[in-house]
C-alpha positions in Angstrom: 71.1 -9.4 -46.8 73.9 -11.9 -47.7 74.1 -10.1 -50.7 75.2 -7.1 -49.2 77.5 -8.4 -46.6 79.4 -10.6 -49.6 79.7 -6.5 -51.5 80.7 -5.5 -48.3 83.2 -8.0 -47.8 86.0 -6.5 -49.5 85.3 -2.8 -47.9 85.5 -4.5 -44.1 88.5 -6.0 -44.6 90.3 -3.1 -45.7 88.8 -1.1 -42.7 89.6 -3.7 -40.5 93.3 -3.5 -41.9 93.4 0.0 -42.5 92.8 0.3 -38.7 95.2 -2.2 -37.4 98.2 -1.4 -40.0 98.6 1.0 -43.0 96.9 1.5 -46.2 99.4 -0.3 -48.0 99.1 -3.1 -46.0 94.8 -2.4 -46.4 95.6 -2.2 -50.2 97.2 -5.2 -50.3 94.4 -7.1 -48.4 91.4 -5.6 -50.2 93.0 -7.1 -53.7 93.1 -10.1 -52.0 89.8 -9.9 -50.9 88.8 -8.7 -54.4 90.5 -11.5 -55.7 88.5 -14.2 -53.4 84.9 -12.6 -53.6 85.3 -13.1 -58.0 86.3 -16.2 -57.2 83.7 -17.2 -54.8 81.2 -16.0 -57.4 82.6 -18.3 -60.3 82.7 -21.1 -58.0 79.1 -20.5 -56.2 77.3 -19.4 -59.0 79.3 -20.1 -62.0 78.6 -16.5 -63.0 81.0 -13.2 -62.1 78.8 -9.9 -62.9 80.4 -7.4 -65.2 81.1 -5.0 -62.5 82.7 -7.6 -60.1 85.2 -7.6 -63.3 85.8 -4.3 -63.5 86.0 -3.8 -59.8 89.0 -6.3 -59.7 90.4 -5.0 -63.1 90.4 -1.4 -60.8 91.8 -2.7 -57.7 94.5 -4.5 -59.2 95.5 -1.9 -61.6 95.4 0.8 -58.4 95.7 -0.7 -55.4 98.9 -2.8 -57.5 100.3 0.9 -58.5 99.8 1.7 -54.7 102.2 -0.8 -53.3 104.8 -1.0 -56.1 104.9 3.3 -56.6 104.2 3.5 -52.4 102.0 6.5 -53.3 98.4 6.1 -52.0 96.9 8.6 -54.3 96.4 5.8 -56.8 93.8 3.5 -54.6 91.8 6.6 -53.7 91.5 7.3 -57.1 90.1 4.3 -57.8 86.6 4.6 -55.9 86.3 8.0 -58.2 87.0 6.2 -61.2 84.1 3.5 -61.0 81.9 5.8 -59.2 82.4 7.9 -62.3 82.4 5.2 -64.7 79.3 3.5 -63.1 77.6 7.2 -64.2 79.2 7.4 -67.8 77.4 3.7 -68.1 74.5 4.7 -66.8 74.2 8.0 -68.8 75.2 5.9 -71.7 72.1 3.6 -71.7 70.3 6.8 -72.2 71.2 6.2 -76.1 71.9 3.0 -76.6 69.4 0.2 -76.5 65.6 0.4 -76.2 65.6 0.8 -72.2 68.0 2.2 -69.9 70.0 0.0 -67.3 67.8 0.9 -64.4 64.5 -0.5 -66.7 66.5 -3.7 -67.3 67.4 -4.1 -63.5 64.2 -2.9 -62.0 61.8 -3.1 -65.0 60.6 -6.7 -64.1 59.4 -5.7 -60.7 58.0 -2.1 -61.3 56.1 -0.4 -64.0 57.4 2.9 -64.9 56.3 5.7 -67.6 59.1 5.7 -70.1 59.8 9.2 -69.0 60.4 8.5 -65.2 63.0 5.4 -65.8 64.7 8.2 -67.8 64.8 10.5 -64.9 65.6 7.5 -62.5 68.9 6.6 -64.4 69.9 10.0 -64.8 69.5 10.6 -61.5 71.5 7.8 -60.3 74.1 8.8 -63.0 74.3 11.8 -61.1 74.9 10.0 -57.7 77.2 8.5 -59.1 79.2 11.4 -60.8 78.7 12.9 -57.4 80.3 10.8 -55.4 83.2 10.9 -57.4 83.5 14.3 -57.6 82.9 14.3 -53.2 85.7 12.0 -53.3 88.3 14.1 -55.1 87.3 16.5 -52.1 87.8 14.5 -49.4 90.8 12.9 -50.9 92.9 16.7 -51.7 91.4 18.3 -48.4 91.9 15.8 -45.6 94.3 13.2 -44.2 94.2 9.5 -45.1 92.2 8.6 -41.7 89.3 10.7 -42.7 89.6 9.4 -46.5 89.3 5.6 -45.1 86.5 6.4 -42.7 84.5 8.4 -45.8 85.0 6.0 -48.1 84.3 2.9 -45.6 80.9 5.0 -43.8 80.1 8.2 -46.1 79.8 6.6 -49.3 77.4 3.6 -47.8 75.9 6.2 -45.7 75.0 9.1 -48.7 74.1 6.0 -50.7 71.5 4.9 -48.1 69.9 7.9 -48.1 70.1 8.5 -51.6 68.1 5.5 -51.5 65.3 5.9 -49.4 64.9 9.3 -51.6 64.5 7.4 -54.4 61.9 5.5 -52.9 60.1 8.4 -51.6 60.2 9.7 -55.4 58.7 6.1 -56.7 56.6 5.5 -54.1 53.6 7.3 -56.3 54.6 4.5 -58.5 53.9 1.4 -56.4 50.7 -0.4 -57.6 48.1 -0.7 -54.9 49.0 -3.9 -52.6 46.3 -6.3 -53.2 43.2 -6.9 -50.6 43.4 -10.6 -49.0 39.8 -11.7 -48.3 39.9 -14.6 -45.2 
């Protein structure tokens, strides 16, 4: 639960300034918050993820284009950009590498056919992709507002129920919990 409150962290706070300001003044905390959730990795766990890299690389390059151009097209670009690029990566472990990124996140605590982790990370690839593509939508057909609340409830919502879908799908999967004799 930590976990997801510390991904969160960054999202919150622009929401939080979003609602009480502008989205510059949102862009502007959300890099900072970007800034301090790398950090707080490097000095917790003396380990930043990949993606935390790439999210900050994003938000600087975008949310910094933001404030010095004053055109907000450029941060809501950015959540299409690693949604998409989180799919391209995903659909790219498809050929390279003996398993596929979902068998080397998951593959320790579930035991898949070869074929079905295939149609797990293309299907997540998909998501992905999806989102993206939802975004561009919401981001050319409605005001800023609406943006901020999709991209603050809609994506974390959809990705919910994306996930309980996908544990509907592996649920034929799960091994048979084991009897406990008293």
């Amino acid at each position: 639960m930590n976990k997801i409150l510390f991904d969160f962290f960054p999202i919150v706070l622009f929401f939080i300034a979003y609602k009480n300001y502008d989205l510059y003044v949102a862009t502007a905390v959300v890099i900072g918050a970007t800034f301090v959730q790398v950090a707080y990795s490097w000095f917790k766990l003396r380990k930043v993820e990949t993606m935390q890299w790439v999210t900050l690389g994003l938000m600087v390059v975008m949310g910094g284009a933001t404030l010095y151009l004053q055109d907000e097209q450029f941060i809501k670009w950015k959540l299409t950009i690693i949604e998409w690029l989180f799919g391209a990566v995903l659909l790219g472990s498809q050929f390279i590498g003996k398993k596929t990124i979902m068998e080397k996140m998951m593959g320790a605590n579930l035991e898949l056919p070869k074929k079905v982790w295939s149609i797990l990370n293309t299907v997540w690839a998909l998501f992905f992709i999806s989102i993206g593509v939802i975004n561009i939508y919401v981001m050319f057909n409605y005001d800023t507002e609406t943006w901020v609340d999709f991209k603050t409830f809609g994506v974390p919502a959809l990705m919910a129920v994306f996930i309980l879908l996908q544990l509907a799908f592996l649920y034929k999967y799960m091994p048979e919990p084991a009897d406990s004799e008293d």
